[in-house]
C-alpha positions as CSV (number, residue, x, y, z in Angstrom):
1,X,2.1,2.8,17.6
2,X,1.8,3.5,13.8
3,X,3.8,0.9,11.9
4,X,6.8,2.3,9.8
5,X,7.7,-0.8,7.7
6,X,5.4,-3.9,8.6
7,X,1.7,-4.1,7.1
8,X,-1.4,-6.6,8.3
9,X,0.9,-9.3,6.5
10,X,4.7,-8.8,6.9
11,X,6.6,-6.2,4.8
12,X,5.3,-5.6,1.2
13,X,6.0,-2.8,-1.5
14,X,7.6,-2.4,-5.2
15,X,11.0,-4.1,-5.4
16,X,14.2,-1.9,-5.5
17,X,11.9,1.2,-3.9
18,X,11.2,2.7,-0.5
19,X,10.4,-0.4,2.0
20,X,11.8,-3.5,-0.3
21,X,15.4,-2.5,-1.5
22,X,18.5,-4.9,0.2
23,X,19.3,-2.6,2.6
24,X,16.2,-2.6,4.0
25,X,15.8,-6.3,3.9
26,X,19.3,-6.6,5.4
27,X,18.1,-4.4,7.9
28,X,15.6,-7.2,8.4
29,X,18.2,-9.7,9.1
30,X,19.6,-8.1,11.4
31,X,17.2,-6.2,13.4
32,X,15.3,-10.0,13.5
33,X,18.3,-12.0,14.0
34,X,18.9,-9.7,17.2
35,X,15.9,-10.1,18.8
36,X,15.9,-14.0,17.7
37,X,19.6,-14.8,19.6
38,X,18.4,-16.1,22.6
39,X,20.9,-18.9,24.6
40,X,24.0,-20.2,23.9
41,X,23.2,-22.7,20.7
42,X,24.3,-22.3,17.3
43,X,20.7,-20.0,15.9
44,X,19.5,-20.9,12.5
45,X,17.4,-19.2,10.0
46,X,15.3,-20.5,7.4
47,X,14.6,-18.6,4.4
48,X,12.3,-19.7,1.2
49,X,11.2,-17.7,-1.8
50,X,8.7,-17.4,-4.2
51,X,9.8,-17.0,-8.3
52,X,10.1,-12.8,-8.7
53,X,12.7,-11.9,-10.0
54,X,13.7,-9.6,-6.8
55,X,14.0,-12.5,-5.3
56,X,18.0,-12.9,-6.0
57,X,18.2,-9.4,-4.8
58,X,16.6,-9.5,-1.3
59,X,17.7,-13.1,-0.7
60,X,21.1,-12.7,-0.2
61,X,20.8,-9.4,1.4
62,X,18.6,-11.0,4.4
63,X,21.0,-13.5,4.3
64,X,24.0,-10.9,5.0
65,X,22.2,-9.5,7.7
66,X,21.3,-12.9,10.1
67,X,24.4,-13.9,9.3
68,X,26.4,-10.9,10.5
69,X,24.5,-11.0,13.7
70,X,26.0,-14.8,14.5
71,X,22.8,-16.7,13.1
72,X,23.6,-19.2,10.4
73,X,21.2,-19.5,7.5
74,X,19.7,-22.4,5.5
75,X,18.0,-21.1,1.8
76,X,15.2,-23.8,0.9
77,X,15.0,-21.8,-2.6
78,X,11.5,-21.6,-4.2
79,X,9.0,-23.1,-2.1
80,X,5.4,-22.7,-0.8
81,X,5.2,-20.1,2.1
82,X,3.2,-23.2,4.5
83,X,6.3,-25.0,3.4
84,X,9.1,-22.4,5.3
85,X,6.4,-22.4,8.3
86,X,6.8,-26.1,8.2
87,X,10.3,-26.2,7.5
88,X,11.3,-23.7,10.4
89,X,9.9,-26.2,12.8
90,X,11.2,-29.5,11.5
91,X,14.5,-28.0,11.6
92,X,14.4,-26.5,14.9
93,X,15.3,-23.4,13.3
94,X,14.7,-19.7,15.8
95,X,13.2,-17.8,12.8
96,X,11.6,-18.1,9.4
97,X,11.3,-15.8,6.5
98,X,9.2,-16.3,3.1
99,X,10.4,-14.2,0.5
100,X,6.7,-13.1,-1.7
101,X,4.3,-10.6,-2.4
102,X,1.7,-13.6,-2.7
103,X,-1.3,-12.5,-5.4
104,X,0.6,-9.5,-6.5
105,X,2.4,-8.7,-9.7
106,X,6.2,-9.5,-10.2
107,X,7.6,-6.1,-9.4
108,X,6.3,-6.0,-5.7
109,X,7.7,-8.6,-3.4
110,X,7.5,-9.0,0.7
111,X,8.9,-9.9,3.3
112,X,6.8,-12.3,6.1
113,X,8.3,-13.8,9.3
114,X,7.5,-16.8,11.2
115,X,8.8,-17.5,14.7
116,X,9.9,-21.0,15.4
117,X,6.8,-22.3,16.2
118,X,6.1,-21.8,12.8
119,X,3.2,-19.1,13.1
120,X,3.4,-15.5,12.2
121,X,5.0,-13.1,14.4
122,X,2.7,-11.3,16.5
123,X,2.6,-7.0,16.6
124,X,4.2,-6.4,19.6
125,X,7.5,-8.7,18.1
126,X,6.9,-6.9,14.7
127,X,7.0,-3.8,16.2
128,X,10.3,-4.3,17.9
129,X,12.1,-5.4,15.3
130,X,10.8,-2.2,13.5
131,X,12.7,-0.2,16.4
132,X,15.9,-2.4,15.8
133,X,15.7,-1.5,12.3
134,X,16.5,2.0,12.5
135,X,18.5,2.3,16.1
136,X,21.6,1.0,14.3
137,X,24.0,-2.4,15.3
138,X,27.4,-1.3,16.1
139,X,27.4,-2.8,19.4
140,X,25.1,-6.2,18.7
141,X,27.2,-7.3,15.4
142,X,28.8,-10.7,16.0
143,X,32.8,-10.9,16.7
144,X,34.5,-12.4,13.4
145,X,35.3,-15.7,14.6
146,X,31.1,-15.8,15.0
147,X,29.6,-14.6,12.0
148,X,27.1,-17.6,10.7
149,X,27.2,-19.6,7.3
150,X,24.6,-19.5,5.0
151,X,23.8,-23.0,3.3
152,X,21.2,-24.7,0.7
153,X,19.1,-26.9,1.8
154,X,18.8,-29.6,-1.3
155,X,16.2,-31.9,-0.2
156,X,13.4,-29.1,0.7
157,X,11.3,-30.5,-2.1
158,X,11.3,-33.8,-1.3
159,X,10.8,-33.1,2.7
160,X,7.3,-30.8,1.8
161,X,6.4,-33.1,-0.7
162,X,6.2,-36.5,1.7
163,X,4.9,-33.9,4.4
164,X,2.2,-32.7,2.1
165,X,1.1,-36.3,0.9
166,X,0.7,-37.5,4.5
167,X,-2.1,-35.4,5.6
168,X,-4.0,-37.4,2.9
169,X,-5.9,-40.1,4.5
170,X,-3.9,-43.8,4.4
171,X,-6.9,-45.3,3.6
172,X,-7.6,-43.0,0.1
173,X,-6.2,-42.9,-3.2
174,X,-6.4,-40.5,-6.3
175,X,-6.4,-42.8,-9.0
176,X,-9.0,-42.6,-12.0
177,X,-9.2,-38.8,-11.1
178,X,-7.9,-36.1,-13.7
179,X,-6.8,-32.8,-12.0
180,X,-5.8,-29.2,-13.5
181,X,-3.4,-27.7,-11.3
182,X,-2.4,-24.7,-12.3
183,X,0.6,-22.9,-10.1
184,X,0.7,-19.2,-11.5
185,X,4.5,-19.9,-12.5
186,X,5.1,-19.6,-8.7
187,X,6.5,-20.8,-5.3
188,X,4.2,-24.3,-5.7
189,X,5.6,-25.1,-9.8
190,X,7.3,-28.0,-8.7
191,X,5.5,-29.3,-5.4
192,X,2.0,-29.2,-6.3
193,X,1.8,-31.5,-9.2
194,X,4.7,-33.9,-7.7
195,X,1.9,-34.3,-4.7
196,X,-1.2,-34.9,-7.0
197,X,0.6,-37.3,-9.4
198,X,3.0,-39.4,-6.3
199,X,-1.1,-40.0,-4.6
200,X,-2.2,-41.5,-8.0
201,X,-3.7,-38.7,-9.7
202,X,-3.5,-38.2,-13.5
203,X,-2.3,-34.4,-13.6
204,X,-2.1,-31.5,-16.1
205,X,-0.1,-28.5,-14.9
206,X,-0.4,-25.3,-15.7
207,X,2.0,-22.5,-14.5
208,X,4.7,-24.4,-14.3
209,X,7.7,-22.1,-16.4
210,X,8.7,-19.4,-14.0
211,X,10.3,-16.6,-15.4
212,X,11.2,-14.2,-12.5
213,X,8.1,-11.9,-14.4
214,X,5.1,-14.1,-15.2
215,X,4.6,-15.0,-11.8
216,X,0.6,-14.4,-11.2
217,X,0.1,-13.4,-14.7
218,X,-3.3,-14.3,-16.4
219,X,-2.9,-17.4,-14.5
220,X,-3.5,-19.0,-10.7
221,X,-5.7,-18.0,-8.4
222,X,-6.7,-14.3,-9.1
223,X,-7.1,-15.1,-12.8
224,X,-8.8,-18.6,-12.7
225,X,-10.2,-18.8,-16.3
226,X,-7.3,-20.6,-17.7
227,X,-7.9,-23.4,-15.0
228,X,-11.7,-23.8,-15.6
229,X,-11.5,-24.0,-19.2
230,X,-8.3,-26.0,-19.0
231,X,-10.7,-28.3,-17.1
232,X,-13.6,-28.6,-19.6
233,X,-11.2,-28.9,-22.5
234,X,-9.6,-32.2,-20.5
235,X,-12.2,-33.1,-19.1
236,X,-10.9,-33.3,-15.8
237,X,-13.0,-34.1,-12.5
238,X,-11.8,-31.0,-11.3
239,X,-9.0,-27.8,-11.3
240,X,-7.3,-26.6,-8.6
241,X,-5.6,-22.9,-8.7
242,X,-2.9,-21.3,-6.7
243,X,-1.7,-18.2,-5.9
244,X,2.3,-17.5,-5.9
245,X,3.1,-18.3,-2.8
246,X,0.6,-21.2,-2.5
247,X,-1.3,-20.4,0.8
248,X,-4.2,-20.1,-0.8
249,X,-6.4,-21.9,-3.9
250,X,-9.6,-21.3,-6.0
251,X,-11.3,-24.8,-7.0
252,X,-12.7,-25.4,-10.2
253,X,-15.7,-27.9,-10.8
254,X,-16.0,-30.5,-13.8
255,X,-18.3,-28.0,-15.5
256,X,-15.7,-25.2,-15.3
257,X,-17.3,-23.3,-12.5
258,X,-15.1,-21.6,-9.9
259,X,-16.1,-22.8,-6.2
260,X,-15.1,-19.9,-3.3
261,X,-13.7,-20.7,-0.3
262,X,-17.1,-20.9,1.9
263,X,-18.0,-23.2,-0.5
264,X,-14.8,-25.2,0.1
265,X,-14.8,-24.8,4.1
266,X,-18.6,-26.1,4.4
267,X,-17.1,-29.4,2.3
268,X,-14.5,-29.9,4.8
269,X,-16.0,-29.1,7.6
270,X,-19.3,-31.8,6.7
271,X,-16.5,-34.7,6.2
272,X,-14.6,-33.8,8.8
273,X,-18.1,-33.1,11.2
274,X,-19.1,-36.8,9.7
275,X,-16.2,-38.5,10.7
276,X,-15.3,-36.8,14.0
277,X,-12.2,-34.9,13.3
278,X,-13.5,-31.3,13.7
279,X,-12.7,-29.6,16.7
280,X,-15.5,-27.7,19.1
281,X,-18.0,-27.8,16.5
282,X,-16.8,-25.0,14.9
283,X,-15.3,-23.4,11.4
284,X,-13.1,-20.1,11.9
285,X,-13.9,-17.3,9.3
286,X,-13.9,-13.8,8.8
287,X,-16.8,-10.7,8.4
288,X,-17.0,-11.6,4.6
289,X,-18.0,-14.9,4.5
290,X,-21.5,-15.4,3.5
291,X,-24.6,-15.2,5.5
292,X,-25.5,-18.3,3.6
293,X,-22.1,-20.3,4.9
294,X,-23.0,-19.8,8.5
295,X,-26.9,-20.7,7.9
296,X,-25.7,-23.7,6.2
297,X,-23.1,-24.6,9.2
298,X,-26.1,-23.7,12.0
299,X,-28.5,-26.2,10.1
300,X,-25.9,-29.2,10.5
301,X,-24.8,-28.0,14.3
302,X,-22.1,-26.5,13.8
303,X,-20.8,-22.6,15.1
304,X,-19.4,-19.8,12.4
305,X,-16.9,-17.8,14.8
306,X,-16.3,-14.4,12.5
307,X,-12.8,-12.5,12.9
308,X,-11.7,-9.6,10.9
309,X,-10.2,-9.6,7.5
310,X,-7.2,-11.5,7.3
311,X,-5.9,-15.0,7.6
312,X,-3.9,-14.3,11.0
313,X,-7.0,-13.0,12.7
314,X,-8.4,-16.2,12.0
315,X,-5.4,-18.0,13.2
316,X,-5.3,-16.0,16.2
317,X,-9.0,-17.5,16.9
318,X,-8.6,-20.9,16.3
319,X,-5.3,-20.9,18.8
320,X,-7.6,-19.5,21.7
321,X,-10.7,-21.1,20.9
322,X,-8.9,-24.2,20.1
323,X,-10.4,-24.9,16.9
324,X,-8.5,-26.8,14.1
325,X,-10.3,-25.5,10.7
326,X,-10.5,-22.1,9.4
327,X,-10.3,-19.6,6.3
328,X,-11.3,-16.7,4.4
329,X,-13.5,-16.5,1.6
330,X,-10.4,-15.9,-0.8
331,X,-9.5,-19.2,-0.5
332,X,-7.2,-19.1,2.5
333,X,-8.1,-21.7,4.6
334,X,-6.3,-23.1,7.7
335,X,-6.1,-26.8,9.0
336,X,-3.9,-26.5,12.0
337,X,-3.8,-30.5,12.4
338,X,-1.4,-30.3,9.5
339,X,-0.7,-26.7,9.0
340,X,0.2,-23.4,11.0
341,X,-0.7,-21.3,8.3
342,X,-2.6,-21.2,5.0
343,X,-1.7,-24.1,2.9
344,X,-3.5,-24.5,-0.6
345,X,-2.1,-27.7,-2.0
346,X,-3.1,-29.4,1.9
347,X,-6.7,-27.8,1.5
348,X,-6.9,-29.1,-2.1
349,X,-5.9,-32.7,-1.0
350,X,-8.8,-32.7,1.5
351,X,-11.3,-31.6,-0.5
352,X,-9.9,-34.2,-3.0
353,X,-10.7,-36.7,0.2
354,X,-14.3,-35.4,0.0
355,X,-14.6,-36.5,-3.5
356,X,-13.1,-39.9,-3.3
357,X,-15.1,-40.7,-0.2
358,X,-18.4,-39.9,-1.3
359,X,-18.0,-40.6,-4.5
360,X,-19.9,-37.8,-5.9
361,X,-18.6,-34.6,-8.0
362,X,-17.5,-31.5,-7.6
363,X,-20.1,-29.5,-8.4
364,X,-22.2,-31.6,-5.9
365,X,-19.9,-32.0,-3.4
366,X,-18.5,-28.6,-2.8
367,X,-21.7,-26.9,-3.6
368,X,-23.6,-27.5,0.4
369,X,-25.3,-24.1,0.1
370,X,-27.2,-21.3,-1.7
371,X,-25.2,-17.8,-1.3
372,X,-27.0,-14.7,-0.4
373,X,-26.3,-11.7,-2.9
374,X,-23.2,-10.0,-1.3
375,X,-22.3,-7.0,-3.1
376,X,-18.6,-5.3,-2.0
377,X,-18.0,-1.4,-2.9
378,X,-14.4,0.5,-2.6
379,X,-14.4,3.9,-1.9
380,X,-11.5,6.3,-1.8
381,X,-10.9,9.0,0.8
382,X,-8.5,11.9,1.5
383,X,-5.2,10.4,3.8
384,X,-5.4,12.1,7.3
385,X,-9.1,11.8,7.6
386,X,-11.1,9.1,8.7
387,X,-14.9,9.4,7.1
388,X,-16.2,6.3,9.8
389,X,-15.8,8.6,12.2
390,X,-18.4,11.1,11.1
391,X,-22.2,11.3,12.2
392,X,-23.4,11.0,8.4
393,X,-21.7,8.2,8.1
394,X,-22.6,6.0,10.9
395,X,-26.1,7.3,10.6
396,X,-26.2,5.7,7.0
397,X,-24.6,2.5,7.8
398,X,-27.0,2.5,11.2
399,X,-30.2,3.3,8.4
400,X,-29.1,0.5,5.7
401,X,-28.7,-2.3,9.1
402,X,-32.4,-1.3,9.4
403,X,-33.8,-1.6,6.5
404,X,-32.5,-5.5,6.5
405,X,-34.5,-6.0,9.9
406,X,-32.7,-9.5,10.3
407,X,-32.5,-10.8,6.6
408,X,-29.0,-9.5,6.2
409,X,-26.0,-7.4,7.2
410,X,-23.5,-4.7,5.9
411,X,-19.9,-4.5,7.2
412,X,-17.8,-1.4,6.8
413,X,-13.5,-1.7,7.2
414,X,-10.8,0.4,5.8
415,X,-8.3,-1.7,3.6
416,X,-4.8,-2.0,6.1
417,X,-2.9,-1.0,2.8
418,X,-4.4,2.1,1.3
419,X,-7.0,4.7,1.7
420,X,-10.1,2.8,1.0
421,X,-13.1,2.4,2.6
422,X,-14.8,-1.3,2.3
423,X,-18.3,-1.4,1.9
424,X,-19.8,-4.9,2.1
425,X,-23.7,-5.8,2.5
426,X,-25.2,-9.0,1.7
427,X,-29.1,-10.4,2.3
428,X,-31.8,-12.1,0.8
429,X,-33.3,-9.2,-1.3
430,X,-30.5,-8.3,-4.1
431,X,-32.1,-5.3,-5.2
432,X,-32.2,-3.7,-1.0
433,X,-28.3,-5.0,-0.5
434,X,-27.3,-3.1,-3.7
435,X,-29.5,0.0,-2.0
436,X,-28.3,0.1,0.8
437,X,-24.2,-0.1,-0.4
438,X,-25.0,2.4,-2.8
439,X,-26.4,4.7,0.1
440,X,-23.9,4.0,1.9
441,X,-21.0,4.5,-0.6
442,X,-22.7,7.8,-1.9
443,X,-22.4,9.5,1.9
444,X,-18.8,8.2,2.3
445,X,-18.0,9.4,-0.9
446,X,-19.5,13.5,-0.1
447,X,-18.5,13.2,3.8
448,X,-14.7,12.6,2.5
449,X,-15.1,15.3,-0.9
450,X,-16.2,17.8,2.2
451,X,-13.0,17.0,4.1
C-alpha cells in the first residue's frame, strides 16, 4: 500500500505546508491515540521535541488531538529522541512521539512514534493510523467528562541524565579528559554536556544557544568542522558531535580528524568482544558500511550481518537475531543493552570507555581498520518510472560486479524520500570503483532521459 503521510522514518516535511501543519499533526493525535486506547486504564502519552521553531506549533496541536480521544499527555519539552523512547517506557506510558526533523534544517520538522515498548512503530501500525487519519472521529472522540490532561513533566532532564550516566561502567571515570561536545543548538543542548561533566570530564560545549532557527546550522554532526578545530585549538583528547535530535554523533580525534561510524562500531565492538559483553558474535550494519569494517570484524571472529539503509532495519535485525550492537555508517549506532533506538551521547560514553580503559588515543583507538575507497553517486530520474527495472541497467550494474571479481562490490537503492537513484561501489582499486559508478551512473542517467 503506498504511504500517504509516513516516510522510512515517521512523518517529515516543511513546517506550516502540506504533511506538517497542526491539523495534520492533530490528526496524528488522534488517529494514534485511537488505535493506542486499549483496556480500561487511564492511557498516557509522552511527547518530546527538538528546538525548531515549529515546534510550539505542532506541540500543542498533537497534544489536542490525544487528548480529545481520552489519552492524557505528559510534554518532557526539549529532549534527545532515545530520551522520549526511554521515557515512554519508564513511565509506562501506551505511546511516544519525538517532535524533529533530525539533521535537517529548521523549517522542516517530523513527526516519529514509538510504541510503549519504546521502539518504532512497525508499517502495518503506521499504516493504520494513516487510514484513521483521513476516515474522520465523530464517533471515537471521548465523552466530556473523559477528555485527558496534558502536563509537563519537570524532572525529564534529570531522569535521562542519571539514565545516560549509568550505562558508563562503575568501575570508569572521565577525569583528566578534555571533550568538545558540540550539540548543533538542538534536542541534546542541555543533556549532553551535564553527562560529560557529572562523569568527571572537563567539557567545552558548543551548540548550546538554541534559537528555534540555528538548529543544525554550520554546526553538529553534518557540519563537523567547528568541533574538530574546536578540538585542536583546546587541545582536547577528543570532540564529540551531534545531530538535533541526538540519535546519532560524528567523533573527532585529538588531531582534528573526523572518525565515521564503522570506525566507531569496530572500537566498541573489540572492547565489548574483549570483555565478553557482545552478543552472538556479531555487529549489525547496513549495505554501506565498508568492505574494510567487515574484513576487519572477520579477522577478530566476529560476523557483519548487513540490512538496508536505515537505522530501524538494523533494529529490526538485531531484535530477531538477538544481537545487542548495531549502526549505520552516519553515525547511528544502536546498543540495545541500554538503548531501543539510536542514542549518540550513550555511544559517545562507550567509546569514551574505550579510551579510558586502554589508555591509548583516539586516533589509535578508534582507528582498527584501513577503509576501502567507496565512492557514492546520486542520480535523478523522472517520477513514475523506475530505471532499476530496465535491461541496460541491470546489465551495467551485473558488468561493473564483474569487473571487481571478488575485491569489491557496488550497491544500487533508490533514496525513500525522493527520486534518486544511489549508486554506491567500493574495492581495493580506486581508480576501477570510480569506473564502474561512473558506468553505472552514465546508463541510469540516458535509460531515465529516454523515459
Amino acid at each position: 500500500m503506498t504511504r500517504k503521510y509516513f516516510g522510512t522514518d515517521g512523518i517529515r516535511g516543511r513546517a506550516n505546508e502540506d504533511k506538517m501543519t497542526a491539523e495534520v499533526a492533530m490528526r496524528v493525535g488522534m488517529a494514534a491515540g485511537k488505535h493506542f486506547i486499549r483496556g480500561d486504564h487511564q492511557h498516557r502519552v509522552v511527547i518530546g521535541k527538538d528546538t525548531r521553531l515549529s515546534g510550539y506549533m505542532l506541540e500543542p496541536a498533537l497534544a489536542a488531538g490525544f487528548t480529545s480521544m481520552g489519552m492524557d499527555v505528559i510534554m518532557v519539552g526539549p529532549m534527545p529522541t532515545p530520551a522520549v523512547a526511554m521515557l515512554t517506557r519508564s513511565l509506562r506510558a501506551d505511546l511516544g512521539v519525538m517532535l524533529s526533523a533530525s539533521h535537517n534544517p529548521y523549517y522542516d520538522n517530523g513527526i516519529k512514534l514509538f510504541g510503549p515498548d519504546g521502539y518504532k512503530l512497525s508499517d502495518e501500525i503506521e499504516l493504520a493510523i494513516e487510514r484513521r487519519m483521513d476516515n474522520g472521529y465523530a464517533d471515537h472522540l471521548a465523552p466530556a467528562e473523559e477528555t485527558g490532561r496534558a502536563q509537563r513533566l519537570n524532572n525529564a532532564v534529570g531522569r535521562y541524565i542519571e539514565f545516560a550516566k549509568n550505562t558508563f561502567p562503575k568501575n570508569l571515570r572521565l577525569d583528566g579528559l578534555k571533550i568538545v561536545v558540540d550539540c548543533a543548538h538542538g534536542a541534546a543542548y542541555r543533556v549532553a554536556p551535564q553527562v560529560l561533566w557529572e562523569l568527571g570530564a572537563e567539557v567545552v560545549a558548543l551548540g548550546v544557544s538554541p534559537n528555534g532557527k540555528n538548529i543544525n546550522d554550520s554546526c553538529g554532526s553534518t557540519a563537523p568542522q567547528l568541533m574538530c578545530e574546536t578540538v585542536v585549538a583546546e587541545g582536547a583528547h577528543l570532540g564529540i558531535a551531534l545531530d538535533g535530535d541526538a540519535d546519532r554523533l560524528i567523533i573527532s580525534d585529538e588531531k582534528g580528524n573526523v572518525i565515521d561510524g564503522d570506525q566507531l562500531m569496530a572500537a566498541i565492538a573489540q572492547y565489548w568482544h574483549l570483555s565478553d559483553k557482545l552478543k552472538r558474535n556479531g555487529v549489525v550494519a547496513t549495505i554501506m558500511s565498508n568492505l574494510g569494517f567487515e574484513k576487519y570484524l572477520n579477522g577478530i571472529g566476529l560476523d557483519l550481518i548487513r540490512t538496508q539503509v536505515g537505522d530501524r532495519y538494523v533494529v529490526e535485525e538485531m531484535r530477531r537475531g538477538g544481537y545487542n550492537l548495531g549502526g549505520e555508517q552516519s553515525g547511528h549506532m544502536v546498543l540495545s543493552d541500554f538503548a531501543t533506538t539510536g542514542d549518540g551521547v550513550i555511544a559517545a560514553l562507550q567509546i569514551l570507555a574505550v579510551l579510558v580503559k586502554n589508555g591509548k588515543p583516539a586516533s589509535e583507538a578508534c582507528r582498527l581498520f584501513e577503509t576501502y575507497p567507496q565512492i557514492l553517486k546520486n542520480v535523478r530520474y523522472n517520477q513514475g518510472t523506475n530505471p532499476l527495472d530496465e535491461d541496460a541497467v541491470k546489465a551495467a550494474i551485473a558488468a561493473g560486479e564483474e569487473r571487481f571479481n571478488g575485491t569489491g562490490r557496488v550497491v544500487i537503492r533508490k533514496s525513500g524520500t525522493e527520486p534518486v537513484i544511489r549508486v554506491m561501489a567500493e574495492g581495493e582499486d580506486e581508480v576501477l570503483v570510480e569506473n564502474v559508478v561512473d558506468d553505472i551512473v552514465a546508463t541510469v542517467s540516458n535509460v531515465s532521459v529516454a523515459a
